[in-house]
mmCIF file of the C-alpha atoms, coordinates in Angstrom:
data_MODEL
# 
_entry.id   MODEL 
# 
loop_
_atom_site.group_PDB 
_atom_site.id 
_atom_site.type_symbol 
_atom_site.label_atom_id 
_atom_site.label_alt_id 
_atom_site.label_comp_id 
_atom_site.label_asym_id 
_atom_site.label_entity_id 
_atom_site.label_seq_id 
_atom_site.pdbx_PDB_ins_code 
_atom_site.Cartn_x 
_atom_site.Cartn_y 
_atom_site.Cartn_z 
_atom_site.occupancy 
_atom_site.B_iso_or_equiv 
_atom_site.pdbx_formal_charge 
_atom_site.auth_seq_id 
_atom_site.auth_comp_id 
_atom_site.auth_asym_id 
_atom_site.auth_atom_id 
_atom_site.pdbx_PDB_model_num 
ATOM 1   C CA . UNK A 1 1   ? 0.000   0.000   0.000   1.00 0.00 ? 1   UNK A CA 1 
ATOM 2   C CA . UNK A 1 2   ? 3.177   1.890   -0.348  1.00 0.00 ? 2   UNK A CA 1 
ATOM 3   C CA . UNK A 1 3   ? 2.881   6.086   0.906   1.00 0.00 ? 3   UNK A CA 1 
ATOM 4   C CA . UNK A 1 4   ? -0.792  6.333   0.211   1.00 0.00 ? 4   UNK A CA 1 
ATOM 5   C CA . UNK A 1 5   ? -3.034  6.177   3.222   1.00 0.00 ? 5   UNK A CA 1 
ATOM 6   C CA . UNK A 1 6   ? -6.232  4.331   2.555   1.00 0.00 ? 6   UNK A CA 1 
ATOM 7   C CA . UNK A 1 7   ? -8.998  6.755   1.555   1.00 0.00 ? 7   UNK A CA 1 
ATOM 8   C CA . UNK A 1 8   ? -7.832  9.608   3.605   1.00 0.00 ? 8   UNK A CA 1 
ATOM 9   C CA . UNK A 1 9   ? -10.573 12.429  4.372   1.00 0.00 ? 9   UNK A CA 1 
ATOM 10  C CA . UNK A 1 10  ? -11.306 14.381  1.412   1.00 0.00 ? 10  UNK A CA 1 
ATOM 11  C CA . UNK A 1 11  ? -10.799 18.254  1.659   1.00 0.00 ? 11  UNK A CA 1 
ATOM 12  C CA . UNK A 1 12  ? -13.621 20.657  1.337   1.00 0.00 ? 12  UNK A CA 1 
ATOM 13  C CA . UNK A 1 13  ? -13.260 22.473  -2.079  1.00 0.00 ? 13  UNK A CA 1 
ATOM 14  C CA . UNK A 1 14  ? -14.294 26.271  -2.475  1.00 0.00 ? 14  UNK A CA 1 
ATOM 15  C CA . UNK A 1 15  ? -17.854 26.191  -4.036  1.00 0.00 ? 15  UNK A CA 1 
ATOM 16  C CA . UNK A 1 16  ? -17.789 27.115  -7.598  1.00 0.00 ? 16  UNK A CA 1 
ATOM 17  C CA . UNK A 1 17  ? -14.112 25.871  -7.926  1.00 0.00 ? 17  UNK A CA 1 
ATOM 18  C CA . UNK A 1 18  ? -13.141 23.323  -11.235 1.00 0.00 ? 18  UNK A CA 1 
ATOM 19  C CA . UNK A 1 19  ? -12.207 20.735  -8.443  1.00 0.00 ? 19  UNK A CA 1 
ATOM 20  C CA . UNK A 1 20  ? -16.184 21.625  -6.242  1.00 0.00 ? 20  UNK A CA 1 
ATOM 21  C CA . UNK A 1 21  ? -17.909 21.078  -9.679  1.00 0.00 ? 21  UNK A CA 1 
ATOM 22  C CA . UNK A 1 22  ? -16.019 17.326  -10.627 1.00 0.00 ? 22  UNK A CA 1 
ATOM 23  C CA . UNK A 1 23  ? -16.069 15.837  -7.343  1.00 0.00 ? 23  UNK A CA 1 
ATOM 24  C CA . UNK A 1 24  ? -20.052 16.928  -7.694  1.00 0.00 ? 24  UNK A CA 1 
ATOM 25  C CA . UNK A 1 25  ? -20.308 15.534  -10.967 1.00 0.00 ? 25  UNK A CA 1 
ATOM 26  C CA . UNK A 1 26  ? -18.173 12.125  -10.258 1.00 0.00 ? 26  UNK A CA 1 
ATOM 27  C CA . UNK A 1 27  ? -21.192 12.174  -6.329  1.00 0.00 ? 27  UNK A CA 1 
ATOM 28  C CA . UNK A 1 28  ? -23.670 12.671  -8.805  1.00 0.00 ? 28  UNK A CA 1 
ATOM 29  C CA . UNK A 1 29  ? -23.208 9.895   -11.579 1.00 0.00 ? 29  UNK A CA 1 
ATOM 30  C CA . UNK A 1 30  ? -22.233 6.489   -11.075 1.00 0.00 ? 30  UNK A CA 1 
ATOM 31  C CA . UNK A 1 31  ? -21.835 5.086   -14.543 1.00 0.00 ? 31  UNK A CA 1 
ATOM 32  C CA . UNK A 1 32  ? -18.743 5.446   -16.874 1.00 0.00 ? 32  UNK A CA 1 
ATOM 33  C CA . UNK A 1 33  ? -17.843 4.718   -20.505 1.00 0.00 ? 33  UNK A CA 1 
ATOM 34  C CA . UNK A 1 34  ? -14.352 3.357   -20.272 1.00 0.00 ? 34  UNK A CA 1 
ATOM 35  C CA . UNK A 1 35  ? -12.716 3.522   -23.705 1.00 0.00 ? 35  UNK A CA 1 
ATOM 36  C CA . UNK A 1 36  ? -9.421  1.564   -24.122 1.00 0.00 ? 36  UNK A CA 1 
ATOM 37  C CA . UNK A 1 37  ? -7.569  0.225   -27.333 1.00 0.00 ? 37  UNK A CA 1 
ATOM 38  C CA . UNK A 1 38  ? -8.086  -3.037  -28.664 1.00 0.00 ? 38  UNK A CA 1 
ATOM 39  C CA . UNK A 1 39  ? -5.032  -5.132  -30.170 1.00 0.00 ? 39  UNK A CA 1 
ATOM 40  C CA . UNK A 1 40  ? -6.077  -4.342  -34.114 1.00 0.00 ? 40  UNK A CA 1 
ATOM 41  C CA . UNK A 1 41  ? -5.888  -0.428  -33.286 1.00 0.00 ? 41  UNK A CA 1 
ATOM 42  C CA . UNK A 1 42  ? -9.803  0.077   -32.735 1.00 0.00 ? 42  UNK A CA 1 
ATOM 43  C CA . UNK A 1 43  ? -11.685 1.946   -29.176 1.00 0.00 ? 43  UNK A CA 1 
ATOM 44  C CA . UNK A 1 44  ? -13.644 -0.231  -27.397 1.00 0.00 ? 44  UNK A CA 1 
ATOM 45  C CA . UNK A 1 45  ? -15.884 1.638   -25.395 1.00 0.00 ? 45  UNK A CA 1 
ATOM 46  C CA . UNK A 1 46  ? -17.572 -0.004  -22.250 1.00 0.00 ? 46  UNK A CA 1 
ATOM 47  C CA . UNK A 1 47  ? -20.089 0.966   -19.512 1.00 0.00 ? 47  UNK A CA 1 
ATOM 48  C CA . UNK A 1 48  ? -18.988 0.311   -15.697 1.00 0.00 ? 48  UNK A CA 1 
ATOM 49  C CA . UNK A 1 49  ? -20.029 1.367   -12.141 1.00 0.00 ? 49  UNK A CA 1 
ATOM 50  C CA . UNK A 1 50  ? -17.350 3.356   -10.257 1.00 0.00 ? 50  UNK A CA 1 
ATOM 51  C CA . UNK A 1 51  ? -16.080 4.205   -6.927  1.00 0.00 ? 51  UNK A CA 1 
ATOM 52  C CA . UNK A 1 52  ? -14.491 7.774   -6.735  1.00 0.00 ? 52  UNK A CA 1 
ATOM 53  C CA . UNK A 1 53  ? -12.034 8.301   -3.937  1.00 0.00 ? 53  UNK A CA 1 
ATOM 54  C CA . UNK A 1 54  ? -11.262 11.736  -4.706  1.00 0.00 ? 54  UNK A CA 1 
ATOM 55  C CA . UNK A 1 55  ? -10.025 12.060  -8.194  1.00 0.00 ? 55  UNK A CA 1 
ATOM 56  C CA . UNK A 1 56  ? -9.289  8.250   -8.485  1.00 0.00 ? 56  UNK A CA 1 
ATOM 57  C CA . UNK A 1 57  ? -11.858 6.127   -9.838  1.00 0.00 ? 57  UNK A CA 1 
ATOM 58  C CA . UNK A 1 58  ? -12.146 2.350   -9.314  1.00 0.00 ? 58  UNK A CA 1 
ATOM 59  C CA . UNK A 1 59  ? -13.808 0.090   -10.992 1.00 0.00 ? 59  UNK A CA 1 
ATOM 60  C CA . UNK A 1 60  ? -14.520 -3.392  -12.034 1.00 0.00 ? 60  UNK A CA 1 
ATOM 61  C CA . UNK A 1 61  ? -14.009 -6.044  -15.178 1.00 0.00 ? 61  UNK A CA 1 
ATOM 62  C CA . UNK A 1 62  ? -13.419 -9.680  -15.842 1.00 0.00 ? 62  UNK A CA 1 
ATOM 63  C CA . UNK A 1 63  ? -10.241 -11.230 -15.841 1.00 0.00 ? 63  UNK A CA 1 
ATOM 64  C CA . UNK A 1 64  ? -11.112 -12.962 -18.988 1.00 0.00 ? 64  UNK A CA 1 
ATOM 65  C CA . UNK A 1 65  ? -12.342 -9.614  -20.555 1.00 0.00 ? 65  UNK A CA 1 
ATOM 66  C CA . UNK A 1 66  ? -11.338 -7.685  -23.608 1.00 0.00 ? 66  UNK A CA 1 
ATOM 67  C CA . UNK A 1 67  ? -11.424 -4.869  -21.414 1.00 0.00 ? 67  UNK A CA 1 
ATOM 68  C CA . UNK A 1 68  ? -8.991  -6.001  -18.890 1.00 0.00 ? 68  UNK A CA 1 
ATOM 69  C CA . UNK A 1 69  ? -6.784  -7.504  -21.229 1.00 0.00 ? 69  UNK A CA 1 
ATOM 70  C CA . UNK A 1 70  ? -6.689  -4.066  -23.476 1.00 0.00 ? 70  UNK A CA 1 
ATOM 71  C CA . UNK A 1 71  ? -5.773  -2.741  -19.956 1.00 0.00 ? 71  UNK A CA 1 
ATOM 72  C CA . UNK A 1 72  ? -3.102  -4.858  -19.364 1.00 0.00 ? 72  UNK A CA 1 
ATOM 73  C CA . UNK A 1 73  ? -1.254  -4.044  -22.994 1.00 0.00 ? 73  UNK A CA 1 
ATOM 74  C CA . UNK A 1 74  ? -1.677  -0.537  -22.872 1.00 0.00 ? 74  UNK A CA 1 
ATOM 75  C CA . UNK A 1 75  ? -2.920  1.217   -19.684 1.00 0.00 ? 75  UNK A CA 1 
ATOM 76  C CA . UNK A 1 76  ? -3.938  4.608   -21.380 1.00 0.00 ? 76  UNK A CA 1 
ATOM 77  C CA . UNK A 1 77  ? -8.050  5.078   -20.848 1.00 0.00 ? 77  UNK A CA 1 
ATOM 78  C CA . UNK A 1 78  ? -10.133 7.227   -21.735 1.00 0.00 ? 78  UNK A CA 1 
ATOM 79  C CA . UNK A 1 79  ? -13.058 8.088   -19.645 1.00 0.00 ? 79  UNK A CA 1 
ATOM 80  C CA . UNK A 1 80  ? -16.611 9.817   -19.945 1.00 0.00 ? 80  UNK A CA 1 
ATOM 81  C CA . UNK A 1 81  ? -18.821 10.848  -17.447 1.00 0.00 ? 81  UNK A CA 1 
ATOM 82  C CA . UNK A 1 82  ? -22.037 13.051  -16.886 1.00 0.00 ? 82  UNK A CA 1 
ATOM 83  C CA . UNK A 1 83  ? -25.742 13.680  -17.890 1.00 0.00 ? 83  UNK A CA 1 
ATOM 84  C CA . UNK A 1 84  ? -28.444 16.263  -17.843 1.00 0.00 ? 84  UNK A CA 1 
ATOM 85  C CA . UNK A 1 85  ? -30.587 14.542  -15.443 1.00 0.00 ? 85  UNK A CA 1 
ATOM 86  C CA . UNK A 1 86  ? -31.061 17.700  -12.966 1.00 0.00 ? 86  UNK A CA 1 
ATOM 87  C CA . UNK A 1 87  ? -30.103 20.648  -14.170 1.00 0.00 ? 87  UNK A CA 1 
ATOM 88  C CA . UNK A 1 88  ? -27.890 21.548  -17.633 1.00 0.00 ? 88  UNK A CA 1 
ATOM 89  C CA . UNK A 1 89  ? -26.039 19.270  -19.169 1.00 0.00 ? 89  UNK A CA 1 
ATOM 90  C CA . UNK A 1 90  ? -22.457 18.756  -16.639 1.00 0.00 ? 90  UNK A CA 1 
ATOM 91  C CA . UNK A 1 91  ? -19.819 16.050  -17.713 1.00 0.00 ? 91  UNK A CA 1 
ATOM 92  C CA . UNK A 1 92  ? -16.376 15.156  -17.479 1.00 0.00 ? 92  UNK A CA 1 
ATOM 93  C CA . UNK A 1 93  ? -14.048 13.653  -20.125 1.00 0.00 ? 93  UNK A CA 1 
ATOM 94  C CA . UNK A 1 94  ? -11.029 12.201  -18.485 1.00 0.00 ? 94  UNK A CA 1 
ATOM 95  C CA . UNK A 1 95  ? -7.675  10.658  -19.443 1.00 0.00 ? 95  UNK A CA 1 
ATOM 96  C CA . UNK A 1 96  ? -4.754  9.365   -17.592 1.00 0.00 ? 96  UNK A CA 1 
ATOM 97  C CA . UNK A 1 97  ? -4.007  5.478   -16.907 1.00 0.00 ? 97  UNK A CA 1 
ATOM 98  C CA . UNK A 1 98  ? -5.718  2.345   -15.207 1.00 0.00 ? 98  UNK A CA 1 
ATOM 99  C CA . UNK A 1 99  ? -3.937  -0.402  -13.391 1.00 0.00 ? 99  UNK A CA 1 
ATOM 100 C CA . UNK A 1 100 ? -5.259  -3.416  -11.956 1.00 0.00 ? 100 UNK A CA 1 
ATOM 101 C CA . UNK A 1 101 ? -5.332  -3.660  -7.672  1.00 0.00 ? 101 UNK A CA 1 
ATOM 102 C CA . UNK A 1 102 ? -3.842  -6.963  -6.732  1.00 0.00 ? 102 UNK A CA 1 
ATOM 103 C CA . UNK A 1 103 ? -3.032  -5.608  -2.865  1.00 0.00 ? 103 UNK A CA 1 
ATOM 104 C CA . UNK A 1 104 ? -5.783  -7.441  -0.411  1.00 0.00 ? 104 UNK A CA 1 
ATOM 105 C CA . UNK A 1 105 ? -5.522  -4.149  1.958   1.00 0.00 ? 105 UNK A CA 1 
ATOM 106 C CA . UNK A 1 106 ? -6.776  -1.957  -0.841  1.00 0.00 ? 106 UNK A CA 1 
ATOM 107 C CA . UNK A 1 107 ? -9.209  -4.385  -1.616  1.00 0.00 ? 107 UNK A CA 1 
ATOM 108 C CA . UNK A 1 108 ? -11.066 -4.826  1.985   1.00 0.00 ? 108 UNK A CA 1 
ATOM 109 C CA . UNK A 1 109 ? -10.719 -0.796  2.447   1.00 0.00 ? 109 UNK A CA 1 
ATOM 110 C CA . UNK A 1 110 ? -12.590 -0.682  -1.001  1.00 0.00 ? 110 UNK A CA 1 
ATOM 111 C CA . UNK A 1 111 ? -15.233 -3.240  -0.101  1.00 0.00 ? 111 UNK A CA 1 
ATOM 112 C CA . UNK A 1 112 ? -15.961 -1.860  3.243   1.00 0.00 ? 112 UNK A CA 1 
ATOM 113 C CA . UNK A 1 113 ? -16.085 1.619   1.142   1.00 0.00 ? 113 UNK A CA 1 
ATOM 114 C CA . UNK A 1 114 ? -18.676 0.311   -0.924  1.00 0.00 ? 114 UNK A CA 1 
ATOM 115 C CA . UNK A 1 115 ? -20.917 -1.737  1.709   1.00 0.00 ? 115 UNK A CA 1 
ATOM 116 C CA . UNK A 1 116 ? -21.017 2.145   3.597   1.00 0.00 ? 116 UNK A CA 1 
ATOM 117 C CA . UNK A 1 117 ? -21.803 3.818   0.543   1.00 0.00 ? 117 UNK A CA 1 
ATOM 118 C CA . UNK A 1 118 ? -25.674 3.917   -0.443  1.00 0.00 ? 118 UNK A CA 1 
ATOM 119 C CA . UNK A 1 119 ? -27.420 1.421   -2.592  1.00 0.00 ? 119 UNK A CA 1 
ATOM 120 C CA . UNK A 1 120 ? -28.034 3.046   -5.157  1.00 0.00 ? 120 UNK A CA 1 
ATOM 121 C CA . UNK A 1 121 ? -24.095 4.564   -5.743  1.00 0.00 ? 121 UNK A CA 1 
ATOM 122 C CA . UNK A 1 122 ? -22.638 1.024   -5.208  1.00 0.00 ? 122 UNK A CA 1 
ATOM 123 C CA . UNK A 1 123 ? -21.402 -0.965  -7.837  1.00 0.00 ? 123 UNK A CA 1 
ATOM 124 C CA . UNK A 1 124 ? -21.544 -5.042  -8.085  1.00 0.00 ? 124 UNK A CA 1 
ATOM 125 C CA . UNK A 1 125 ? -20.218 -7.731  -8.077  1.00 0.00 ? 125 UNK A CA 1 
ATOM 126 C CA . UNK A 1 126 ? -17.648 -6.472  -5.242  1.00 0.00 ? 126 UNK A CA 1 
ATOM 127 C CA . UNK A 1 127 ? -14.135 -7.821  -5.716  1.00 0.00 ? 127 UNK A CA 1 
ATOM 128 C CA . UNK A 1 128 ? -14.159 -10.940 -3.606  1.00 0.00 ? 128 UNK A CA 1 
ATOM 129 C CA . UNK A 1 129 ? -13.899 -13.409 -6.365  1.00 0.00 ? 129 UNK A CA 1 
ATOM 130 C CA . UNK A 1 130 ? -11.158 -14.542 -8.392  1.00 0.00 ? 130 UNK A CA 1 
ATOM 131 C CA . UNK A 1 131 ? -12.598 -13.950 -11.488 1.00 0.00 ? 131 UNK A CA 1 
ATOM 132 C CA . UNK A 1 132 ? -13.526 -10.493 -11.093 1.00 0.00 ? 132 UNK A CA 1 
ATOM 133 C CA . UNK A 1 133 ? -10.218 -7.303  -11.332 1.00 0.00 ? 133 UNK A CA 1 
ATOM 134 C CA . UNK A 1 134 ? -10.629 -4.186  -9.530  1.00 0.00 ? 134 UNK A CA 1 
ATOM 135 C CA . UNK A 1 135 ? -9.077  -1.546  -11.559 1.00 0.00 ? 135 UNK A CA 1 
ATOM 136 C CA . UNK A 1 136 ? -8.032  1.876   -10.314 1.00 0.00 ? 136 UNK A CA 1 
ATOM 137 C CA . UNK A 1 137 ? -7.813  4.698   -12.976 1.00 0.00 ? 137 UNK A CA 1 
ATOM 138 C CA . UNK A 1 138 ? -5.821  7.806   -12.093 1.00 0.00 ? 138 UNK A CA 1 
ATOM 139 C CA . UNK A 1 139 ? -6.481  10.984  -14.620 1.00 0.00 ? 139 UNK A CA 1 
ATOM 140 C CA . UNK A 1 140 ? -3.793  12.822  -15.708 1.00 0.00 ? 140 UNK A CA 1 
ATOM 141 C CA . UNK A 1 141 ? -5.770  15.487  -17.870 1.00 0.00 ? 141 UNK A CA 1 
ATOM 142 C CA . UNK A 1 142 ? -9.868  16.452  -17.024 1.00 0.00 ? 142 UNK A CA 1 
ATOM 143 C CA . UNK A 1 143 ? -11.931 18.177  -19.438 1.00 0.00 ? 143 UNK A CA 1 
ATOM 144 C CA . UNK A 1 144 ? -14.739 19.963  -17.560 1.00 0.00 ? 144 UNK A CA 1 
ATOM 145 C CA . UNK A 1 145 ? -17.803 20.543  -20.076 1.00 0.00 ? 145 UNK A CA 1 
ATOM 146 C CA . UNK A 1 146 ? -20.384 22.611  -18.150 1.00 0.00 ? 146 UNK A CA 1 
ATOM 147 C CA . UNK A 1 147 ? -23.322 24.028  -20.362 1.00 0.00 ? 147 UNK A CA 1 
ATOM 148 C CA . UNK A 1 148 ? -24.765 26.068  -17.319 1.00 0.00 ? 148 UNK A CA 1 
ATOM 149 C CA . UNK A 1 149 ? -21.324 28.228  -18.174 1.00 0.00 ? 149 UNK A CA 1 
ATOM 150 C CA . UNK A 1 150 ? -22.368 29.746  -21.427 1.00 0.00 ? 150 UNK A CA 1 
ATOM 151 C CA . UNK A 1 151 ? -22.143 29.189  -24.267 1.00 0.00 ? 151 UNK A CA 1 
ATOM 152 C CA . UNK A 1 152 ? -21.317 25.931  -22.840 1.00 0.00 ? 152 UNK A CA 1 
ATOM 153 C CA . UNK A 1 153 ? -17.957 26.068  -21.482 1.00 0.00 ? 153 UNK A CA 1 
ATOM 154 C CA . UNK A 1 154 ? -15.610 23.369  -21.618 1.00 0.00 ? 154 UNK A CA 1 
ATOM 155 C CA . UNK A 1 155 ? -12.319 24.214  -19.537 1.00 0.00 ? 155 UNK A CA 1 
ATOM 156 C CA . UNK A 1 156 ? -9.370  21.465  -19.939 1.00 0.00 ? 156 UNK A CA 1 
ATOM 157 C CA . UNK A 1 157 ? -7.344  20.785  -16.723 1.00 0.00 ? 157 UNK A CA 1 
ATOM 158 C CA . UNK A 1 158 ? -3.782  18.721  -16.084 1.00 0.00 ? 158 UNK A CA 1 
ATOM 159 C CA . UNK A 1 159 ? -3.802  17.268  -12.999 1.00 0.00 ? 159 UNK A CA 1 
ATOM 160 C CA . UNK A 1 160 ? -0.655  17.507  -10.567 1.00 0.00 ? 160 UNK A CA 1 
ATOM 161 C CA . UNK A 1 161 ? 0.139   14.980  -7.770  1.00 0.00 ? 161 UNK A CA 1 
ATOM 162 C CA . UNK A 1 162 ? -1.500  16.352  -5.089  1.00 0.00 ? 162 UNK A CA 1 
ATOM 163 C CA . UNK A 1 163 ? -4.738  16.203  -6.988  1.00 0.00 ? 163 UNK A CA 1 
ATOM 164 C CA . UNK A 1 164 ? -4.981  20.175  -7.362  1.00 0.00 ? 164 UNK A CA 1 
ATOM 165 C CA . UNK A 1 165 ? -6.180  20.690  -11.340 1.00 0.00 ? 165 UNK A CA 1 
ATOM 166 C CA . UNK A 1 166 ? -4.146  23.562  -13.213 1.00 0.00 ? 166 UNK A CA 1 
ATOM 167 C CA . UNK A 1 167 ? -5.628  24.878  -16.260 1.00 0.00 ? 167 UNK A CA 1 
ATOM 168 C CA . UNK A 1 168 ? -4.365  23.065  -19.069 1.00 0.00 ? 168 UNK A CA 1 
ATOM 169 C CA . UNK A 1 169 ? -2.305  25.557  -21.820 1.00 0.00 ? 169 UNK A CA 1 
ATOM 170 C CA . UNK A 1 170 ? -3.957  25.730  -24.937 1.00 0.00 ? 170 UNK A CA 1 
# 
């Protein structure tokens, strides 16, 4: 579990900040597409459930998926995220890498995560089978697209290691 400390308390973010309006839109959605490149060059593009611990997402495939094995050839995912279900359209677009979790520490802090979180955030199966990898994504670049910012802002971040987005340069 090297230097990280298992889901440590997330700081409050000033409301109306980039980093306030993700970690609202990653509370507020619990679906992802999860695009990652197949062997012959082509996206694949996937649905999941997630777990946000801040700016880290985790999630879960198959071992014996196409998804998992894309994963494990090339680690560099793309992510989507968002909706218009209360309020304008909000959504992230994300991109950084996934690895798989192998470490049984992370694993119990995750599942005791999700069996505290409410039903209808968690995602399923939990990882307790064999068959089943729990993948954590990290983002190195956010794209915030916010159409309650006219005329429909998008603003492009880079994220630095303490989690702290910087606008991206043009």
């Amino acid at each position: 579990m090297a230097q990280d400390q298992v889901f440590p308390p997330a700081e409050p973010k000033p409301p109306g900040s980039p980093e306030a309006k993700v970690s609202a839109i990653l509370a507020r959605h619990h679906l992802m597409s999860v695009a990652t490149l197949r062997p012959d060059g082509w996206p694949q593009a996937t649905m999941v459930n997630y777990l946000a611990d801040g700016l880290t997402l985790y999630f879960l495939v198959a071992q014996d998926s196409q998804k998992r094995a894309n994963i494990a050839a090339d680690p560099r995912v793309s992510i989507a995220i968002g909706g218009d279900d209360d309020g304008p359209p909000q959504g992230l677009s994300l991109a950084g890498q996934a690895t798989q979790v192998d470490d049984p520490l992370w694993v119990n802090a995750l599942n005791r995560r999700i069996w505290g979180t409410p039903e209808f955030a968690r995602f399923e199966p939990h990882p307790s089978s064999h068959a089943v990898a729990l993948l954590r994504f990290k983002p190195q670049w956010v794209s915030l697209i916010d159409y309650g910012s006219p005329p429909g802002r998008i603003q492009q971040f880079t994220v630095r290691r303490d989690w702290r987005l910087e606008p991206a340069e043009a």
